[in-house]
C-alpha positions as CSV (number, residue, x, y, z in Angstrom):
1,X,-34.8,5.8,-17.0
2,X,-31.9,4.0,-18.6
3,X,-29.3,6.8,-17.8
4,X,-30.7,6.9,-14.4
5,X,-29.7,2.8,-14.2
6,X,-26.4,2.9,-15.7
7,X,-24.2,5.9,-14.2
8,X,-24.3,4.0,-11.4
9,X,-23.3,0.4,-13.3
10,X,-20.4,2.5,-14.9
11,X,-19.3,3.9,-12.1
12,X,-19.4,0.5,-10.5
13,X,-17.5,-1.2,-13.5
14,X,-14.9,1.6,-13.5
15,X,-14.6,0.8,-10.1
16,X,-13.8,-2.9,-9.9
17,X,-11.6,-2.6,-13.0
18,X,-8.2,-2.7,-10.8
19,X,-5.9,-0.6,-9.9
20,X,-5.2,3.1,-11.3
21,X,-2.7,3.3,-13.5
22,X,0.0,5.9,-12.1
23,X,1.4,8.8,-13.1
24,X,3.8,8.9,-16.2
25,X,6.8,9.4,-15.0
26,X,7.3,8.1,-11.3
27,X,8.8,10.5,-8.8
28,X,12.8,9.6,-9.5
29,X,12.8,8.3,-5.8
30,X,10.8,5.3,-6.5
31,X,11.3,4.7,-10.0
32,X,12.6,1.2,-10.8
33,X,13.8,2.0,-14.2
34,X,14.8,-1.9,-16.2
35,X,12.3,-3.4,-14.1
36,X,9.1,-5.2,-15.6
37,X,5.8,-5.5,-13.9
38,X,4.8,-9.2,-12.4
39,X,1.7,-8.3,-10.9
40,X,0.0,-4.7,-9.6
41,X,-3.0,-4.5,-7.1
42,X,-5.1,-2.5,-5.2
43,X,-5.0,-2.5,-1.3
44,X,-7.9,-1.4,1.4
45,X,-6.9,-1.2,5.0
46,X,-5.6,0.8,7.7
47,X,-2.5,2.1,9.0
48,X,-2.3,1.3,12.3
49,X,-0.3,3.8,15.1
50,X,0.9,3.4,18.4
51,X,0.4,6.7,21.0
52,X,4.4,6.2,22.5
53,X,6.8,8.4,24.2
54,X,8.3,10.5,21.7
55,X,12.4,11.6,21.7
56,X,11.1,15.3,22.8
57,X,9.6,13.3,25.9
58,X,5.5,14.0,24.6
59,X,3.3,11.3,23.7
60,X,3.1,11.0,20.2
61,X,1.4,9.0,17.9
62,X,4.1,6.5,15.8
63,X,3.3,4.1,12.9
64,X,3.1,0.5,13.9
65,X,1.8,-1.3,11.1
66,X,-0.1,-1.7,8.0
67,X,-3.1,-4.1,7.9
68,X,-4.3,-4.4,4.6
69,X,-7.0,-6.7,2.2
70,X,-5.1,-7.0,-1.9
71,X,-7.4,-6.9,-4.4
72,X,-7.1,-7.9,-8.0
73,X,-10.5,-7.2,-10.3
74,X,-12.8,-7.2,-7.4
75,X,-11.4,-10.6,-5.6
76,X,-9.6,-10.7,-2.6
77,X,-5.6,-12.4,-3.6
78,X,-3.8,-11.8,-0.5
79,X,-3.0,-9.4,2.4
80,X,-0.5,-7.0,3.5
81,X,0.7,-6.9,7.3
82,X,4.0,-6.0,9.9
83,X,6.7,-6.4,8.1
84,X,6.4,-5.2,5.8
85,X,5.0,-8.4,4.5
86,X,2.8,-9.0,1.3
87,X,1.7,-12.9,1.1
88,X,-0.8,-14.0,-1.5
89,X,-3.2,-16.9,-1.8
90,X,-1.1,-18.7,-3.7
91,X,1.6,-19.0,-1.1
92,X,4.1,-16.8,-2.3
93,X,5.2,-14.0,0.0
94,X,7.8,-11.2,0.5
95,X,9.3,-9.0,3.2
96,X,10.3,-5.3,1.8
97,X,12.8,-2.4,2.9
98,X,11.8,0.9,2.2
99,X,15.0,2.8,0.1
100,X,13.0,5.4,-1.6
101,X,9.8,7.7,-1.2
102,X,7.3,10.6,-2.3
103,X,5.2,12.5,-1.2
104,X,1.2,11.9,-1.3
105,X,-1.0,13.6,-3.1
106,X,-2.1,15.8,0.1
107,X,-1.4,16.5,3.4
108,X,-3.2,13.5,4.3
109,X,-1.8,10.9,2.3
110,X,0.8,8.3,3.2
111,X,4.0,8.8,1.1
112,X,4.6,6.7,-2.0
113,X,7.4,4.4,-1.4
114,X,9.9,1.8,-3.3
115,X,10.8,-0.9,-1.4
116,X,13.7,-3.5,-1.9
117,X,12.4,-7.4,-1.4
118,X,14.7,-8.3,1.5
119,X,13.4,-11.9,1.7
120,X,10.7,-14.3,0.1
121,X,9.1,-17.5,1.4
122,X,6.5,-19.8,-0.8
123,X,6.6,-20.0,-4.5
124,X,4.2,-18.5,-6.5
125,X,3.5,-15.1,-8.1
126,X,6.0,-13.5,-5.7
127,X,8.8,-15.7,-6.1
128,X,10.7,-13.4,-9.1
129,X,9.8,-10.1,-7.8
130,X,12.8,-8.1,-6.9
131,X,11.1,-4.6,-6.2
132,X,7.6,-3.2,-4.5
133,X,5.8,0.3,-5.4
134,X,3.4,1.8,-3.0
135,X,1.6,4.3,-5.6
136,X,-1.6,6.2,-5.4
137,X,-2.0,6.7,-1.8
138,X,-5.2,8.0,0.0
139,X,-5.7,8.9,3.6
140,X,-3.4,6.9,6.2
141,X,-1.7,9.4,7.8
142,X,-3.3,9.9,11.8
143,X,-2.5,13.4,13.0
144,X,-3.4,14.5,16.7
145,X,-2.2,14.3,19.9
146,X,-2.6,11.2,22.2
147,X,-3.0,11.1,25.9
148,X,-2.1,7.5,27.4
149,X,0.9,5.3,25.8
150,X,-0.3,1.6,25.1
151,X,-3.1,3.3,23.1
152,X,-4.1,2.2,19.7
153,X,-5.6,4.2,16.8
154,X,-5.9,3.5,13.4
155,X,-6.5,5.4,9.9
156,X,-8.0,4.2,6.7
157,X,-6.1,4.1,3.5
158,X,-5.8,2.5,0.0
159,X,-3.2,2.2,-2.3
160,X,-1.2,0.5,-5.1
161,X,1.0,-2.0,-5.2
162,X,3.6,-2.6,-7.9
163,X,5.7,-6.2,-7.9
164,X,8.6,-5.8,-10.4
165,X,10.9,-8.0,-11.6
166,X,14.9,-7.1,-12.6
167,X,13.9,-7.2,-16.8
């Protein structure tokens, strides 16, 4: 009876215990090498896509934006939106630039990216942090065709985000 009870409490533990750790090294593409860690969380949302006319004159389906709950053990700290932006409860936000990516771990999977912070509003947690990771990607990605621009379509993911600081 015991073991019956508490797979499932460990599994639930190991679940709210934050974010994965990831891999050892990064991909050299979004490696911030000198930089020091101010705060890494977990994110639940979607990636949100757009069906638009596409250069080759189809309609295609193009990324629009990511709308996004950050968690930190278990509790809600802030969101992640159009921007891209990342703004916390405490008030502190910041706008990246993507300069660097990887691949997910499948086809499925949203790339892993580094982003520059381009600007900052607030003062908080956010307020030194120079750098943003987007590690340990799952789902995301919308494949498919779509048949009438205007439409919207969206596809679950999660991920990692890393806030570094120049050391």
């Amino acid at each position: 009876m015991f073991m019956k009870l508490a797979a499932p409490c460990l599994f639930l533990l190991a679940a709210m215990a934050g974010p994965a750790v990831a891999a050892d090294p990064l991909p050299d593409a979004i490696a911030a090498p000198g930089e020091s860690v101010v705060l890494s969380v977990h994110a639940e949302g979607a990636q949100v896509y757009e069906c638009k006319t596409a250069a080759d004159g189809k309609l295609a389906w193009a990324f629009r934006e990511p709308v996004a709950t950050l968690l930190s053990e278990g509790k809600t700290v802030g969101r992640h939106y159009a921007g891209p932006n990342w703004e916390l409860a405490d008030g502190s936000a910041v706008v990246g630039k993507a300069i660097g990516n990887a691949p997910g771990a499948t086809a499925a999977d949203i790339p892993w990216l580094k982003l520059e912070v381009a600007s900052r509003r607030g003062s908080g947690t956010l307020t030194p942090v120079t750098t943003v990771q987007r590690i340990n990607t799952h789902g995301g990605k919308l494949e498919g065709s779509c048949d009438k621009a205007g439409d919207f379509k969206s596809a679950p993911y999660s991920a990692d985000y890393v806030f570094l600081k120049k050391s």
